[in-house]
C-alpha positions in Angstrom: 165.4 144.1 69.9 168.4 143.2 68.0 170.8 140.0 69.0 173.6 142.6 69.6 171.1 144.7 71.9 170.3 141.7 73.5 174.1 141.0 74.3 175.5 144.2 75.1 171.9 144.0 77.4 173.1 140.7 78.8 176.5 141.7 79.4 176.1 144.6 81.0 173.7 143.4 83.5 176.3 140.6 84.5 178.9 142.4 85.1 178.3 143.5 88.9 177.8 139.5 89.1 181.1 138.9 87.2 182.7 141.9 89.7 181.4 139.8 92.5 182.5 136.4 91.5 186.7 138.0 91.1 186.1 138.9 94.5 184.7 135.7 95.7 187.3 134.3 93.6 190.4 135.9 95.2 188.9 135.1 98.7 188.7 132.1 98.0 192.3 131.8 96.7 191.7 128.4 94.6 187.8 127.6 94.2 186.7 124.0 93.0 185.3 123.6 90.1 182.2 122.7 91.7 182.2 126.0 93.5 182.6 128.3 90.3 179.6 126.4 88.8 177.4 127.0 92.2 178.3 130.3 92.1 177.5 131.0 88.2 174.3 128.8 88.8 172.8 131.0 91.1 174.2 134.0 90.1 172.4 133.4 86.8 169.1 131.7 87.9 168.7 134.9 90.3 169.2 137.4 87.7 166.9 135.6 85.4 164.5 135.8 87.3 164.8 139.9 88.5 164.3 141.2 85.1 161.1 139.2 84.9 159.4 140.7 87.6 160.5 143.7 87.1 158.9 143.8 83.6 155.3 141.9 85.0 155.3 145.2 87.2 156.0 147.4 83.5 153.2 145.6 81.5 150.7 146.1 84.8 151.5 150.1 84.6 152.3 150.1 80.9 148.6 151.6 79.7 149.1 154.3 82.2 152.2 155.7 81.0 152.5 154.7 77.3 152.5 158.8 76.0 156.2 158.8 78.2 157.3 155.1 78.3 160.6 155.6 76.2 161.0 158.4 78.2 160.7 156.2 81.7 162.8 153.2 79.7 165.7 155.7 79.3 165.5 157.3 82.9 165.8 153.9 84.4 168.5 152.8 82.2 170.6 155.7 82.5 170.3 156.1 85.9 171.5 151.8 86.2 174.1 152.3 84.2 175.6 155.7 85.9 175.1 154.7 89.4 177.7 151.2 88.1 179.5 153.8 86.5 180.2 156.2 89.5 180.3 152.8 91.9 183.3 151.6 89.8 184.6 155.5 89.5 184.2 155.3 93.1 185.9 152.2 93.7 182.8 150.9 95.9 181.3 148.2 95.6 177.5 149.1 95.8 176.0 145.6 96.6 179.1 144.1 98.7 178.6 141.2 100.7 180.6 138.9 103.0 182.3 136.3 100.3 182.2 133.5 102.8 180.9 129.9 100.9 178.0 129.6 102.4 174.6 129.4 100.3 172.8 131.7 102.3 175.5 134.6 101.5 175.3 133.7 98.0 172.1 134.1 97.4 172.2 137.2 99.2 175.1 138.6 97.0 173.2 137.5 94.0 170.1 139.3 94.6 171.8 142.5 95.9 173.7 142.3 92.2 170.1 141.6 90.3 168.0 144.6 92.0 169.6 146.4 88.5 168.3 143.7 85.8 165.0 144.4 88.0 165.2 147.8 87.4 165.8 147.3 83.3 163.1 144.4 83.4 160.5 147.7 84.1 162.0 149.6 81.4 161.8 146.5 79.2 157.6 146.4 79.8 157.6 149.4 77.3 159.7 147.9 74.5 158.2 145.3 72.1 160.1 142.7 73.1 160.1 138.6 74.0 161.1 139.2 77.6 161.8 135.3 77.6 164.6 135.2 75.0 166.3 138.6 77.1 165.5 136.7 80.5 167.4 133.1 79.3 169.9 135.8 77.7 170.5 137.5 80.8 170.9 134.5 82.9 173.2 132.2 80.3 175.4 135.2 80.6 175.6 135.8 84.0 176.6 131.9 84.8 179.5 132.1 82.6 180.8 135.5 83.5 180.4 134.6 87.4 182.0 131.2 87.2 184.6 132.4 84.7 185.1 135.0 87.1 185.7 132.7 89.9 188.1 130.8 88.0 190.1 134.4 87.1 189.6 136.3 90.6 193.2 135.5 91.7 194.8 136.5 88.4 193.0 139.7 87.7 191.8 141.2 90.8 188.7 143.3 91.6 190.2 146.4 90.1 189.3 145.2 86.5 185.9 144.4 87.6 185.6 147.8 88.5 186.5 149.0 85.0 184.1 146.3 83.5 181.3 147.8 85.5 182.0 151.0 84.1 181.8 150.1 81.0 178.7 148.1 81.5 177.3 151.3 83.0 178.0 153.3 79.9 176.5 150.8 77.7 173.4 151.0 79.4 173.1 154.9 79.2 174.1 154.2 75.3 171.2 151.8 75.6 168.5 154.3 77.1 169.6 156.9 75.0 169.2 154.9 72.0 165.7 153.7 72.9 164.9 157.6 73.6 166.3 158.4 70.6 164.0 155.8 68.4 161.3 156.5 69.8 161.3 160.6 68.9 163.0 160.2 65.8 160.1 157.5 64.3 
C-alpha cells in the first residue's frame, strides 16, 4: 500500500472521530487543553486498536476466501464508506453518544466511531500489507483530528463534520473500488 493510500486510509477512518470531537467540542463550549488531548488519546488508542482485530479475524478466514478476497475488500469498504456517506447526507449521526466528560462515555463514543476501522481491518487481511504501520497510521491521525476537533468545535460546528464524513465515505468507496479494480486488471 502506498503512503498516500495509507493517508487518505487514515483520514477517512478518523473522521467520524473528528465529527465526534466538534460536537464534544461545542458542548463543551471551551475545553482544556488537557481535555482535547484525553479525548484525541483515546479516540486514537481505540481506533488503533479496531482495525487490528478486525484484520486477526481476515488472516484466520483469509485461505477460505482468497479466489474472492478483493471482491470481499471492496464490499466492505464500499459499504463503510456509503453508510458515512448517507449518515452525513442524512444529517445523523450514526454512532451518537451523550458528550458528557466523563471517561466511561468516552470510551463509549470511541468504540461506537471505531466499529468502521474494524470493518476495514477485515478487508485489510486480504491486502499485502504491514497492518502495523496502517494501525500506528490510523491511530496518530485520529488523536490529532479529535483533539484538533475539540479545539475547533465552537468555531465550525457539526455541520462541517458532516460534510467531512462524506467525503471520507467516498474515499473509501474510491478505495474499494480501486483495490477491485487492481486486482482484475493484474
Amino acid at each position: 500500500m502506498s503512503p498516500f493510500t495509507i493517508a487518505v486510509l487514515a483520514v477517512s477512518m478518523s473522521v467520524d472521530a473528528f465529527a465526534v470531537s466538534v460536537g464534544r467540542g461545542a458542548a463543551i463550549g471551551r475545553p482544556r487543553f488537557s481535555e482535547t488531548l484525553r479525548t484525541g488519546a483515546v479516540f486514537g488508542v481505540v481506533e488503533a486498536i479496531t482495525p487490528v482485530l478486525g484484520w486477526a479475524a481476515g488472516v484466520a478466514a483469509s485461505s477460505v476466501v482468497a479466489a474472492v478476497d478483493h471482491w470481499i475488500a471492496f464490499c466492505l469498504l464500499a459499504a463503510v464508506g456509503l453508510h458515512m456517506l448517507f449518515s452525513a447526507l442524512a444529517g445523523k449521526d450514526a454512532d451518537e453518544a451523550p458528550l458528557g466528560r466523563s471517561t466511561t462515555v468516552l470510551l463509549a463514543t470511541a468504540v461506537g466511531t471505531s466499529l468502521d476501522a474494524m470493518a476495514v481491518g477485515v478487508s485489510l487481511a486480504f491486502l499485502d500489507i504491514n497492518i502495523a504501520v496502517i494501525a500506528v497510521a490510523i491511530g496518530l491521525t485520529t488523536f490529532l483530528m479529535s483533539s484538533g476537533g475539540m479545539l475547533v468545535g465552537r468555531l465550525i460546528g457539526e455541520r462541517f463534520g458532516r460534510a467531512a464524513e462524506a467525503v471520507a465515505g467516498i474515499a473509501l468507496v474510491g478505495l474499494g473500488a480501486s483495490i477491485l479494480s487492481e486486482h482484475l486488471l493484474a
